[in-house]
C-alpha positions in Angstrom: -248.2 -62.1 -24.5 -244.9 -60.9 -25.3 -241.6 -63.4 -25.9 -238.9 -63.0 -24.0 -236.1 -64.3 -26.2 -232.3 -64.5 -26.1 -231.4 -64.3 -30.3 -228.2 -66.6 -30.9 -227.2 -65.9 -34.4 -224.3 -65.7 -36.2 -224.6 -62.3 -38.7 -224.6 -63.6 -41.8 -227.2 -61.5 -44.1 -230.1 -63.6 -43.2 -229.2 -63.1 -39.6 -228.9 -59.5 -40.3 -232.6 -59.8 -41.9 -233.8 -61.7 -38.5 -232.8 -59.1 -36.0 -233.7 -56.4 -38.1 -237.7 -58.0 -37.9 -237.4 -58.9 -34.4 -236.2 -55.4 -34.0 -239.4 -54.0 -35.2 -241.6 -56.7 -33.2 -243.7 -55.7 -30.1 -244.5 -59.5 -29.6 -240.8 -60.0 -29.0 -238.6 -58.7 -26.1 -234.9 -59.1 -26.8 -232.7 -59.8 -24.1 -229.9 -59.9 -25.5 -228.2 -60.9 -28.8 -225.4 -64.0 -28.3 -222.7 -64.2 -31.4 -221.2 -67.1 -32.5 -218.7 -68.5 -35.2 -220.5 -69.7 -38.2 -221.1 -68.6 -41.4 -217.6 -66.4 -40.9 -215.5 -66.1 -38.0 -216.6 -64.9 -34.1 -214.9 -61.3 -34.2 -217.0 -61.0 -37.7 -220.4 -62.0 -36.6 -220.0 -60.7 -33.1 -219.3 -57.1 -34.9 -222.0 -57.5 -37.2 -224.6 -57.7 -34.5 -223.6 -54.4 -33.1 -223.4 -53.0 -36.6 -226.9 -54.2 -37.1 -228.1 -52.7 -33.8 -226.6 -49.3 -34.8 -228.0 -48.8 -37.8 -231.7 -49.8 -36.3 -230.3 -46.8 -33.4 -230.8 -50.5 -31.4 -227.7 -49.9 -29.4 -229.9 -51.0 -26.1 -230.1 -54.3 -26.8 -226.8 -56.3 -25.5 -224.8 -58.1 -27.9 -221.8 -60.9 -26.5 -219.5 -62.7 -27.3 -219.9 -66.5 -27.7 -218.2 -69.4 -29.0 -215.5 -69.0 -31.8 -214.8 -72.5 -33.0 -217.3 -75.9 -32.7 -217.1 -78.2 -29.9 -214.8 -80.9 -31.1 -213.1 -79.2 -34.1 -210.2 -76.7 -34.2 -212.3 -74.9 -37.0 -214.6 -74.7 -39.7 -214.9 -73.3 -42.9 -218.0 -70.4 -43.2 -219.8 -69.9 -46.2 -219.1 -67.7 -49.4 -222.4 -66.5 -50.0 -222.5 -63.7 -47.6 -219.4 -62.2 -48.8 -216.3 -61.6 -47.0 -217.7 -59.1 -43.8 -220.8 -61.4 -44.0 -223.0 -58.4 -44.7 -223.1 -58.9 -48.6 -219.9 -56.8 -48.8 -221.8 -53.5 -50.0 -219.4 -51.2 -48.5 -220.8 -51.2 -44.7 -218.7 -49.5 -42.0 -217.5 -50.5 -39.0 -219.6 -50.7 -36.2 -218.8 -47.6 -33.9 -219.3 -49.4 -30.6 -216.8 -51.4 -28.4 -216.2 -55.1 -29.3 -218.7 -57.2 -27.1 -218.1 -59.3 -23.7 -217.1 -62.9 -24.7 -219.6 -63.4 -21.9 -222.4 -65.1 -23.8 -222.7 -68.6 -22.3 -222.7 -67.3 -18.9 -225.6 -64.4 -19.9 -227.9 -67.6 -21.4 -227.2 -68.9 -18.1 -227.8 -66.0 -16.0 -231.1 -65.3 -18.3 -232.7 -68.3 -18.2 -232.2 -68.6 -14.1 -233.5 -65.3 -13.4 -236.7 -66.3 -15.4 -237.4 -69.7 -15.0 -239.7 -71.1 -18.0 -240.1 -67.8 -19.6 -237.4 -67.8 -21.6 -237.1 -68.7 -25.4 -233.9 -69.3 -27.3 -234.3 -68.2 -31.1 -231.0 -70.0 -32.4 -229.7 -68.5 -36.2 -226.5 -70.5 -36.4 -224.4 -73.6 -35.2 -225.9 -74.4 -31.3 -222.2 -74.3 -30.1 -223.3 -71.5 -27.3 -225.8 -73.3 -25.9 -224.5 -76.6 -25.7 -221.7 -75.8 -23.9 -224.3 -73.3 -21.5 -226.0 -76.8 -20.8 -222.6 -78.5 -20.2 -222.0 -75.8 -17.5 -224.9 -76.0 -16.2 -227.3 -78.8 -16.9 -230.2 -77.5 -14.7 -231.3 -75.0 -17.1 -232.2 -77.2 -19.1 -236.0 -77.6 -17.5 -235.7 -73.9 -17.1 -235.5 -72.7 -20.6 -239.1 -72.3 -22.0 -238.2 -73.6 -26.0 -235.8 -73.5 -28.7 -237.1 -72.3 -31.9 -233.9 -72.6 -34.5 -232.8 -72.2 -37.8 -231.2 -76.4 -38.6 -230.9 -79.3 -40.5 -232.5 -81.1 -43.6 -235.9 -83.2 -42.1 -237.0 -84.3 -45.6 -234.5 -82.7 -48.2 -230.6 -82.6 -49.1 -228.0 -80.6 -47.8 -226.9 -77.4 -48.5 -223.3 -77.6 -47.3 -222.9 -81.4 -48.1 -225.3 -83.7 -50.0 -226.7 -84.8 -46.4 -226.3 -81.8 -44.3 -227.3 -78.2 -43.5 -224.4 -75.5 -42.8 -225.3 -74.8 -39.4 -225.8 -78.6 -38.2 -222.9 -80.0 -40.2 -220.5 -76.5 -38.7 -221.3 -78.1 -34.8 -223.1 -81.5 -35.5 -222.1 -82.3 -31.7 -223.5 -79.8 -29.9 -227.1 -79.7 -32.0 -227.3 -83.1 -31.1 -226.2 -82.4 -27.3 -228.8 -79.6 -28.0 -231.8 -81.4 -29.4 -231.0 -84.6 -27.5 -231.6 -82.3 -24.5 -235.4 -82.5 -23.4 -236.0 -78.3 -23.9 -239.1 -78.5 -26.2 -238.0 -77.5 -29.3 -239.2 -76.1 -32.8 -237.3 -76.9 -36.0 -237.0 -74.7 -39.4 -234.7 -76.7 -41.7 -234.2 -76.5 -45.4 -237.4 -77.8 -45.7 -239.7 -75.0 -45.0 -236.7 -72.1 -45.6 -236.1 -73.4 -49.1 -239.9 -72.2 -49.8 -239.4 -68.7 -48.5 -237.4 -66.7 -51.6 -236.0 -63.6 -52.2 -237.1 -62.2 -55.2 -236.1 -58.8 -56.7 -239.5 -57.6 -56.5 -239.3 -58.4 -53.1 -236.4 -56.5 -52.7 -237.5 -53.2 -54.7 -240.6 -53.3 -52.1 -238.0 -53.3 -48.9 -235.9 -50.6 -50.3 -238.9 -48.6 -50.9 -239.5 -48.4 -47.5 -236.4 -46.1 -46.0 -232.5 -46.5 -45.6 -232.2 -49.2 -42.9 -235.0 -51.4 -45.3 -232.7 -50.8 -48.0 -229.5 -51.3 -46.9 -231.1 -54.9 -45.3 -232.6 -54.9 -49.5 -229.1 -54.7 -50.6 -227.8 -57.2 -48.2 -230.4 -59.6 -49.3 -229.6 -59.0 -53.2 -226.0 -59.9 -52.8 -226.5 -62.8 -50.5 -229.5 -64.2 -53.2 -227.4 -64.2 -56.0 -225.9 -67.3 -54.1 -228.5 -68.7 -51.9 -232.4 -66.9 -52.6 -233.9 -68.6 -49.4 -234.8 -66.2 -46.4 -233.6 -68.4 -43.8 -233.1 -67.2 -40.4 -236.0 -64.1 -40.5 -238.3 -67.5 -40.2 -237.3 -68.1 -36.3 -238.5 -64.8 -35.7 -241.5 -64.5 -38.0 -242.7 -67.9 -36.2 -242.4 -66.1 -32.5 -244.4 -63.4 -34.1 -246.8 -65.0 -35.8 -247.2 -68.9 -36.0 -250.0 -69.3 -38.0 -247.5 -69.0 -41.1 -245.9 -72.2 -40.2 -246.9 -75.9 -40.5 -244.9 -79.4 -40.0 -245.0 -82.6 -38.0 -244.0 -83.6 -34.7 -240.8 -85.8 -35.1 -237.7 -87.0 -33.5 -234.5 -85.7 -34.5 -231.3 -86.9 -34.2 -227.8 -85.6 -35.7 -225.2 -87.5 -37.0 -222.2 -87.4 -35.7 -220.0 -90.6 -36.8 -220.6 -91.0 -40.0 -218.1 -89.2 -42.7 -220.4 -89.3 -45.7 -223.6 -87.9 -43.4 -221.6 -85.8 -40.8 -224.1 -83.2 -39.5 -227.2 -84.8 -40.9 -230.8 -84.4 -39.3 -232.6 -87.4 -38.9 -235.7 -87.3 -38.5 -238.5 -90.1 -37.5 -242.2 -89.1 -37.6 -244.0 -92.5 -38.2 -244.9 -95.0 -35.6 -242.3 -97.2 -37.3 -239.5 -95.2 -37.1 -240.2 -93.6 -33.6 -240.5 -96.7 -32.2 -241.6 -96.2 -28.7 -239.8 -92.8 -28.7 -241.9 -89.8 -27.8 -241.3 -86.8 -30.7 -238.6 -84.3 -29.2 -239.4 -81.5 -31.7 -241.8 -79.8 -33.9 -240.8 -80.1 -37.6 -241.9 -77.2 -40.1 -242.4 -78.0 -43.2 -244.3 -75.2 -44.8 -244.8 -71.7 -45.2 -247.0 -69.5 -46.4 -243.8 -67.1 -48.5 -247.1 -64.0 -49.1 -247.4 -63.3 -45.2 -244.0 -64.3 -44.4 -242.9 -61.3 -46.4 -245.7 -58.8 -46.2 -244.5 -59.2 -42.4 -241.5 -58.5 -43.1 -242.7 -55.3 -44.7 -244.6 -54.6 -42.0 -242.3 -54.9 -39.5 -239.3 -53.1 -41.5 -241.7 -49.9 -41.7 -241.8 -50.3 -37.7 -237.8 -49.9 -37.3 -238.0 -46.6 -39.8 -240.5 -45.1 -38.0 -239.0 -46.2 -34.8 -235.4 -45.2 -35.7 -236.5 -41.9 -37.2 
């Protein structure tokens, strides 16, 4: 049965990676594509996802504008490691279509209304968009079939402070309003997307595939040198094809008070540390890293053909 998803993401190379396989997945049907400021600013990563569309000849699937700064700060630094464009800086050009909507909230809305329970949100980046969809309008909340996102540290450090992932500790307010929610949710932290690395072997195999593989192979070099985990491309391979995932039911929490553990994911999977409290999420912990990226082979063949 095909997934009808909304993709929330904030392009960013492994963002990039992530549509680019959904892209080329029949199990998936995209609604739309919802930018948001994260790893570099809104006008960046909302261009980026029409860039990414183009050069998959995508240019069907909607892209809009969300969110440019978190919910209680006037701003946040991005990250380094996907270069200044947030592409890998390999000489990319402009996107050729006209800048987005800044619509996004309202189309989550408008989606998940129109299709009550059938909609998934795959969420890339820092929840910001959909927290403030839920603070406009609450009642969606039953509505929306799952979240399946890209967050947080279960089991392991940070990677933006010792105690927090980028995308939680960028928003830590609205992924707790998000996870604190009720939607049923599915979590890949850095404790499965650590496992799944970008190697150059890996790399050589996408380019070997066409242009569009190997400009995504190129993206993926310069973006490893800094950070080799595949991160958001797990969201989608999951919605594809779950059997490459495992973890624990849990109950996660973000912290939002402290200043040492700002934007941490806690996480409480024993009958001790739940106390009483029903798990809110499914934790992954694990990945199988040999089908994750033969998929992604797989898949990235599909966009050639289907581009060609």
């Amino acid at each position: 049965m095909t997934e009808r998803i909304i993709i929330d993401c904030d392009p960013g190379v492994d963002d990039a990676a992530a549509l680019m396989l959904a892209f080329g997945s029949s199990e998936v049907e995209i609604l739309g594509i919802t930018a948001v400021a994260g790893n570099i600013p809104l006008e960046k990563t909302e261009a980026n996802a029409r860039l990414i569309c183009e050069l998959a000849n995508r240019t069907d699937i909607r892209v809009l504008q969300g969110c440019g700064r978190p919910l209680l700060y006037p701003d946040r630094a991005g990250v380094t490691v996907h270069g200044a464009d947030g592409l890998g800086d390999i000489g990319l050009p402009r996107p050729t279509s006209a800048p987005a909507e800044r619509t996004a909230v309202q189309f989550i809305i408008d989606q998940v209304r129109a299709a009550p329970g059938e909609v998934t949100l795959a969420v890339l980046g820092p929840m910001t968009n959909i927290a403030v969809a839920l603070s406009i309008d609450p009642g969606i909340a039953p509505m929306i079939k799952r979240i399946v996102f890209m967050g947080g540290a279960a089991f392991c450090p940070g990677n933006i402070k010792e105690r927090a992932e980028f995308n939680f500790y960028f928003d830590p307010h609205a992924a707790q309003a998000v996870v604190a929610s009720g939607i049923p949710m599915v979590m890949f932290g850095l404790d499965v997307t650590h496992k799944a690395i970008i190697t150059k072997e890996r790399t050589e195999r996408l380019k070997r595939l066409g242009k569009i593989s190997g400009t995504i192979a190129d993206m993926l070099t310069a973006y490893g040198a800094g950070d080799p985990c595949l991160h958001d491309p797990c969201v989608i391979a999951y919605l594809i094809e779950p059997e490459i995932f495992s973890g624990v039911e849990g109950f996660v929490e973000v912290d939002c008070n402290s200043p040492l553990a700002i934007g941490q994911s806690v996480v409480s999977v024993t009958p001790r540390e739940l106390a009483g409290r029903a798990p809110n999420c499914l934790v992954m912990t694990e990945v199988d890293h040999d089908r994750l990226f033969a998929l992604l082979e797989e898949r990235y063949a599909r966009v050639e053909a289907q581009a060609a």
